[in-house]
N, C-alpha and C positions, 0 to 999 in steps of 0.2 A: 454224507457225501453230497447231496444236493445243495447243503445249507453254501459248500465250498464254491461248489460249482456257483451258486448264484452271486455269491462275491467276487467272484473272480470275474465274471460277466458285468456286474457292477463296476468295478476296477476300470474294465476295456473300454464300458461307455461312456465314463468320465474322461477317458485320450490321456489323463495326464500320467504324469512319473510318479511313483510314490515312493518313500522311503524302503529299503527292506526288510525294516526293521517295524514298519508301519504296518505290511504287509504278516506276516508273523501273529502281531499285535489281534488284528483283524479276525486274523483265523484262531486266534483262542479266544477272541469276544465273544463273537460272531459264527463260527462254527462248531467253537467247543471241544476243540482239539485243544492237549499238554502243550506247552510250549514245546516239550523234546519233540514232540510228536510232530508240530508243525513245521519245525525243521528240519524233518527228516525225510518230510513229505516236501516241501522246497526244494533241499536238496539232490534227494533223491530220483523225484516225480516229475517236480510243476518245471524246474527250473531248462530251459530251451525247448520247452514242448507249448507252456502256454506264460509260462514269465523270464522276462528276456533284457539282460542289462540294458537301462535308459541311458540318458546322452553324459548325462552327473553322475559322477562317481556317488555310490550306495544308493542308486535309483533303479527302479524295475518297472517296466509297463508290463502290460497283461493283453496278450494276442490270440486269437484262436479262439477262446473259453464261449463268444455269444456263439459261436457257430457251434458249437458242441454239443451234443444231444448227453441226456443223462445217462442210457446206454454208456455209449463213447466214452464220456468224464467216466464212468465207473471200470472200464475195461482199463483206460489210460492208469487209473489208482491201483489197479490190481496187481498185485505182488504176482502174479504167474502172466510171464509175457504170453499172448498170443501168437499161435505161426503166421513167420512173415511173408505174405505174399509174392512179394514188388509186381506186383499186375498180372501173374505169369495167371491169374483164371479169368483174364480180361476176353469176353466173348468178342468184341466189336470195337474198331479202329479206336472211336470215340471215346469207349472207356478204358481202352489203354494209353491214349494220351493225357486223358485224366486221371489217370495213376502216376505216370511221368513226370506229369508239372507238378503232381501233389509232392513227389519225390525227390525233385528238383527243387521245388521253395522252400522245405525242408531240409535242403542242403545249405540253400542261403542265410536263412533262420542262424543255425549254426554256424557259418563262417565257413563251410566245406569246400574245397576247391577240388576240380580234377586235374588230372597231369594232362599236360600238352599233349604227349601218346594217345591220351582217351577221346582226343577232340574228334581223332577223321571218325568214331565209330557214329556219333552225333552230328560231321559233316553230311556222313551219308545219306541218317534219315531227315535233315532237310534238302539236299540233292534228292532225294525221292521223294520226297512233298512235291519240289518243283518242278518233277516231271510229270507227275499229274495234272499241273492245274490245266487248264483252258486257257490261249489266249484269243480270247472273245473279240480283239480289236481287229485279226485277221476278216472276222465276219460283217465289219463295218465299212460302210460305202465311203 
């Protein structure tokens, strides 16, 4: 699993497109996974989590994979999903908006959109950001 993980990392830091075919190729040199196998794990695993169609038709960049801890990459490989959160055991404001955006870029990633209907629930918690803030220019001479 690490051998994958560190190609995949490789991939991300070279920025470029690769073929998907190229990709595949890599992981049975290189990580020593069957060919079935590496496509099944593409398929089924890497593809919109850490490899995500490029600009060229049959290209794929590789996103996510340097930030990923080998923990992580091995949960994300593993055939039994973990329970999902979505923030709800977030202690403090902080890391509940960093569940949120993590939830939200993830919806980008993907191509996910919300309905219009969903927008006021999202109007409101920036209408209450803004009622928080300070405006500090009242205190200026």
């Amino acid at each position: 699993m690490q051998k994958l993980l560190a190609l995949l990392q490789r991939f991300e830091r070279e920025r470029k497109p690769i073929e998907g075919g190229e990709l595949i190729a890599a992981m049975v040199a290189e990580a020593g996974y069957k060919d079935s196998t590496a496509r099944t794990y593409r398929s089924k695993i890497l593809d919109s989590k850490v490899v995500f169609p490029g600009d060229d038709e049959g290209t794929v960049v590789v996103r996510h994979a340097i930030a990923m801890s080998g923990e992580a990459f091995a949960v994300m490989m593993s055939q039994t999903k973990p329970e999902l959160s979505l923030g709800l055991d977030c202690e403090t404001e902080v890391e509940w908006r960093d569940a949120m955006e993590l939830l939200a870029r993830h919806g980008i990633d993907r191509g996910y959109k919300l309905e219009a209907s969903e927008r006021e629930v999202f109007d409101q918690l920036i209408e209450k950001s803004r009622e928080h803030v300070i405006d500090y220019t009242a205190f200026e001479n």
